[in-house]
C-alpha positions, 0 to 999 in steps of 0.5 A: 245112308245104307242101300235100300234093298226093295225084297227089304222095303216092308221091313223099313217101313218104305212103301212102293212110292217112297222107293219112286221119290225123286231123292231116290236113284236106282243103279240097278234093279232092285237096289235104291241109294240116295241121289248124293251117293249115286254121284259116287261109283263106290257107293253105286257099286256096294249097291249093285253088288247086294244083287249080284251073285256073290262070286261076281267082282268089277273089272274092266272100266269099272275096276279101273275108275274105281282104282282112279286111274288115268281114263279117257273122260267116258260119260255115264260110263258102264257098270262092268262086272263078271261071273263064274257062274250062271247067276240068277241075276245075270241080265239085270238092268244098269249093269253087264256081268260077263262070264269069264275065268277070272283066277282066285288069285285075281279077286280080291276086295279094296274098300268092301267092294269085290274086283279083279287085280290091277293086272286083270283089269288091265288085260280087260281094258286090252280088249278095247283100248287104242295104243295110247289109251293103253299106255296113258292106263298102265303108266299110272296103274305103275306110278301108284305100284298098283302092279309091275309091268312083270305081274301084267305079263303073267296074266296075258292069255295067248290069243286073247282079244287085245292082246297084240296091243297090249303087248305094245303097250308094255314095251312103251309104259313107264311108270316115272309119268305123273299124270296122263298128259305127261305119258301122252307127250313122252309118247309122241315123242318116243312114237316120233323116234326122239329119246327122252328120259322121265323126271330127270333130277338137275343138280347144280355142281355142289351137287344140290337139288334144283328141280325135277323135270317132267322129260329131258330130251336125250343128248341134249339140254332140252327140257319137255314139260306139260303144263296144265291148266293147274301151272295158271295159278299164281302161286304155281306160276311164280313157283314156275318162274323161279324154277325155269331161271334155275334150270336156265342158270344150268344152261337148262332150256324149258318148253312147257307144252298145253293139252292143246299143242299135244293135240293139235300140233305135234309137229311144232313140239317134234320140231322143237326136239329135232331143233334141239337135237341138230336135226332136219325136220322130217314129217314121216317122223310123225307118221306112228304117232299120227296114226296111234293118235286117231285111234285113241281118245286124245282124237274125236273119231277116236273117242267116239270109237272108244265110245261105240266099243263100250256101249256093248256094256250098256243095260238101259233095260233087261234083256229079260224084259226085251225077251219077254216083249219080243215073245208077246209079240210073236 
């Protein structure tokens, strides 16, 4: 069903109260879809776009998910979008239109629906990501050639707001990761100064293919992976069986790590790489990784940072509204 504009209500036949019912939601003012198309962001916003200004596009966390990308899990996240202008829908309640200068070049529309670049985006997400958040986003906008780290740093702005982290994140991407706990374990190992490199082909020495591995920790016959919860399906663990005797065949030694370990104990995985490289174990190792990890989503304060940061974007009510309110009180 296509969005209902209320301006157009009559000339459907829709009363006041049929917009109210309940197989009605309401993204913003002004706009009605049905309840199974409000469960879909690009629904919402080819909604909430028929009562913005039209030079307005979607960027920052509403970009993002709306390219799919690898976020940290935002509940009931904001619709995000920006303006050139003094649009005469600015303050409208369900979404935050910002006024910033997004060039030509960095507008464009995927699916009928208006947002900012990959590169754009990216910028924006800057301004409230953590290190690790950053890097979990670029690597998988690099993974789907969305755009090329070269293409992020050309829309950098000196000064800009975040752009010291971003610049960070830049020098620790890497677009071989193939999901956001893959980029979160490569990173506690890079943060920890152990060297590994991503999807690493073993041959076996009539040259054939025996498996692609999610990290090789260098200098060493170490391999790092992370296993999801989609490795306790059968089938994937019987694939997973025959796979791990290959590598052991090639005298290949495989450590799959959980979400929870990443988390939970990142000393144990650091000192399985410092076991395999003939290392002591040093706890300072840890020391970049602990501290990015407190500051990104991976941690509980860190998502409720995250969390608090983002609800500037929140618009329960328009601020028009409140204004008047505030007025009559007066």
């Amino acid at each position: 069903m296509e969005p209902i504009l209320h301006r157009e209500a009559a000339a459907h036949g829709l009363t006041p109260d049929r917009l109210r019912h309940s197989s009605l939601a309401h993204p913003v003012d002004g706009v009605s879809i049905t309840r199974e198309d409000a469960a879909s962001l690009d629904a919402i916003c080819r909604a909430v776009q028929l009562v913005l200004a039209p030079d307005v596009v979607f960027t920052h966390i509403t970009s993002a998910k709306l390219r799919n990308w690898w976020l940290p899990f935002i509940p009931d996240s904001p619709i995000v979008a920006c303006t050139q202008s003094e649009a005469p829908h600015h303050n409208r309640r369900g979404a935050f239109v910002r006024r910033c200068d997004i060039p030509p070049g960095h507008r464009m529309a995927i699916n009928g629906i208006a947002m900012a670049s990959a590169e754009w985006t990216i910028v924006e997400l800057a301004e409230h990501f953590g290190l690790i958040d950053l890097v979990i986003v670029i690597d998988c906008a690099l993974h789907r050639n969305d755009t090329t780290v070269e293409a992020i740093r050309a829309t950098m702005r000196k000064g800009r707001r975040g752009v010291r982290v971003l610049r960070r994140a830049l020098e620790l991407c890497d677009g071989r990761s193939e999901s956001a706990w893959e980029s979160a374990l490569r990173l506690l190992f890079v943060l920890s100064g152990i060297r590994v490199e991503p999807q690493v082909v073993l041959r076996n020495a009539n040259g054939d293919f025996i498996a692609r591995v999610d990290l090789l920790i260098v200098g060493t016959r170490r391999v790092a992976e992370y296993d999801g919860a989609g490795h306790r399906d059968r089938d994937q663990h019987r694939d997973d069986l025959r796979r791990e005797k290959a590598c052991a065949r090639l005298a290949f030694e495989r450590f799959g790590y959980t979400e929870i370990e990443i988390r939970r104990h990142p000393e144990l995985i650091v000192r399985d790489a410092e076991q395999a490289l003939g290392l002591d174990f040093v706890s300072a190792r840890l020391d970049f990784w602990n501290h990015e990890f407190e500051s990104s989503s991976l941690s509980g304060q860190g998502r409720r940072d995250l969390l608090h940061r983002l609800s500037r974007f929140a618009r329960a009510t328009s601020p028009r509204s409140a204004q008047a309110a505030s007025g009559a009180t007066l």
